[in-house]
C-alpha positions as CSV (number, residue, x, y, z in Angstrom):
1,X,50.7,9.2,-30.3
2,X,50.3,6.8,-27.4
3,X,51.7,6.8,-24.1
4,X,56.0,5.8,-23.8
5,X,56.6,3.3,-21.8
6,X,60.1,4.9,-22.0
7,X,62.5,7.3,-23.0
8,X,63.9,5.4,-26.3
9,X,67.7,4.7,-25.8
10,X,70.2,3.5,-28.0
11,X,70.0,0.1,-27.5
12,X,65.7,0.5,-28.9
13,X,67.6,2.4,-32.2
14,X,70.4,-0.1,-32.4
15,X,67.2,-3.3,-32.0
16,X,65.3,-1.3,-34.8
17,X,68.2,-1.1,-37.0
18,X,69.4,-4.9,-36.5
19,X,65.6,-6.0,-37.1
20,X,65.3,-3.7,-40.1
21,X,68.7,-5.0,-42.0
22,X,67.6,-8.3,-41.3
23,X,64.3,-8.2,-42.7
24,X,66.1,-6.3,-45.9
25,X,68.7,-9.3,-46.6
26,X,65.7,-11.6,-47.3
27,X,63.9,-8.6,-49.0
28,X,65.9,-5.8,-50.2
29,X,63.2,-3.7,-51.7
30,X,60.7,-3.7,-48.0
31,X,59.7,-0.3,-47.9
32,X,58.8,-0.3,-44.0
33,X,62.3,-1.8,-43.5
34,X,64.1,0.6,-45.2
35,X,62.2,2.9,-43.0
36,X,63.3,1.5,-40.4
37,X,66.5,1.6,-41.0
38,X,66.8,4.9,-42.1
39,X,65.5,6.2,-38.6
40,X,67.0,3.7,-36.5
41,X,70.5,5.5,-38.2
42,X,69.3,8.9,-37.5
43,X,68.0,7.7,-33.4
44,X,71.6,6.4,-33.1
45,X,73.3,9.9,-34.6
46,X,70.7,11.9,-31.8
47,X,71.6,9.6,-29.0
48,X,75.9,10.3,-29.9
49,X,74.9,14.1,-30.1
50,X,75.4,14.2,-33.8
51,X,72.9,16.6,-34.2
52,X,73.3,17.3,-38.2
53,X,73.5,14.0,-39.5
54,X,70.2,12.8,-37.2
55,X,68.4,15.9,-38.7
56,X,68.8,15.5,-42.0
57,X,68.0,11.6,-41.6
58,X,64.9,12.6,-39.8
59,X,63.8,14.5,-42.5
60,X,64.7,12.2,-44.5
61,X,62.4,9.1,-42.9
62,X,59.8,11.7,-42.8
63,X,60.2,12.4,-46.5
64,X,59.6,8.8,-47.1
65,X,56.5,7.8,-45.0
66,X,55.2,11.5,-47.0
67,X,55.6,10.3,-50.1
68,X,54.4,6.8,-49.4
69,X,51.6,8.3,-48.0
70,X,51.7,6.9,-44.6
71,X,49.8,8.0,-41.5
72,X,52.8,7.2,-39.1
73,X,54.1,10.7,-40.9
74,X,51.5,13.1,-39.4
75,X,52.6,13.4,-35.6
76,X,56.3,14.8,-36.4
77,X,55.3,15.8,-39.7
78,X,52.9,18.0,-38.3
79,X,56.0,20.0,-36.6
80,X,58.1,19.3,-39.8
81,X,55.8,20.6,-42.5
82,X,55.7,24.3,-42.9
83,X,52.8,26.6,-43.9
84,X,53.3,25.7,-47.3
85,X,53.4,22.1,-47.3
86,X,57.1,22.0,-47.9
87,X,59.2,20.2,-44.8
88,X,62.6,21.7,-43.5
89,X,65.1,21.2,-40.7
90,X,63.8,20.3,-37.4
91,X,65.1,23.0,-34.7
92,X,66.3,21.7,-31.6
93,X,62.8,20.6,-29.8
94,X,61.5,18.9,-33.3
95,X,64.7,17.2,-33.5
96,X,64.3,15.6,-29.5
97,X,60.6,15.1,-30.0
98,X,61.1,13.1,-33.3
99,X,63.9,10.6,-31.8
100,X,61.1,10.0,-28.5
101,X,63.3,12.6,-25.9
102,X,66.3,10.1,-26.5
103,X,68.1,13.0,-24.4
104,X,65.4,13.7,-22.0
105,X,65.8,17.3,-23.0
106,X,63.0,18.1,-25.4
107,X,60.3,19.9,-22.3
108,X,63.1,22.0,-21.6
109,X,63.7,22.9,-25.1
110,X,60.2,23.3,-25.9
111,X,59.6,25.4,-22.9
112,X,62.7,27.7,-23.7
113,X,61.0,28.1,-26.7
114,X,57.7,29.7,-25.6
115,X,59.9,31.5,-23.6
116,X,60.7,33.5,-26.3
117,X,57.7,32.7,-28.4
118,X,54.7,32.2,-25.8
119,X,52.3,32.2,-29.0
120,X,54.0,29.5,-30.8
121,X,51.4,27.6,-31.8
122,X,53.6,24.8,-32.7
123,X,55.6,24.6,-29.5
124,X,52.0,24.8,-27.3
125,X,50.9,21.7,-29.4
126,X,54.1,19.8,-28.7
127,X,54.1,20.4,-25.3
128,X,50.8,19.1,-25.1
129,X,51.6,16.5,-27.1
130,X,54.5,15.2,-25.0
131,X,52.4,15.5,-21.8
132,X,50.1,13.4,-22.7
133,X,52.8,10.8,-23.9
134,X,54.6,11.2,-20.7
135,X,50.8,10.6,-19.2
136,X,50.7,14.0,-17.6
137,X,47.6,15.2,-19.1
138,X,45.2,12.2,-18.4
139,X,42.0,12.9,-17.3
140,X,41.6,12.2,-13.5
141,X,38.5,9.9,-12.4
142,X,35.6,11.6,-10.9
């Protein structure tokens, strides 16, 4: 993943989801678009706290790029999918790290996490993950 320039808000979901219907008036059938749409709906349910209805449309967008074969799926789908290839509902850090921190509360939830797990292999490679995103882990010049 590369580095945010920012936290996503809801005006980048509402963009995304205005560009995305646009594109599927003049072609209804656009798989990216529909995508894109799909997501943008779900960033918009994070950012208004409806936590339910943006997880299941994150797994949802997930599912999609998954059975489409996509490579834009293996960042969040590597927190999604579970040991035995089958993907389930995000918990409360997978959820924040899979709408960009739209909250600016996924550290905090990751960290309260290995609070409680401090072997949780997933939660150490998020947090990882989401330094170097925030440009916290770059390497320093010698």
């Amino acid at each position: 993943m590369r580095k945010l320039t920012h936290r996503l808000s809801r005006e980048d979901f509402q963009f995304a989801l205005d560009e995305a219907q646009r594109v599927l008036k003049g072609r209804p059938l656009n798989p990216e678009a529909k995508y894109l749409e799909t997501y943008a709906r779900g960033g918009l349910a994070y950012v208004a706290g409806k936590d339910g209805v943006a997880s299941a449309t994150l797994v949802e967008a997930f599912t999609e790029l998954k059975r489409r074969k996509k490579r834009e799926s293996r960042p969040i789908g590597s927190f999604l999918l579970r040991p035995d290839g089958t993907s389930g509902q995000p918990n409360a850090w997978q959820l924040a790290l899979g709408y960009g921190d739209a909250r600016g509360e996924v550290m905090g939830l990751i960290e309260k996490d290995l609070a409680a797990n401090p072997r949780s292999v997933r939660a150490l490679k998020a947090r990882a993950q989401l330094r170097r995103m925030q440009g916290l882990d770059e390497p320093q010049p010698n």
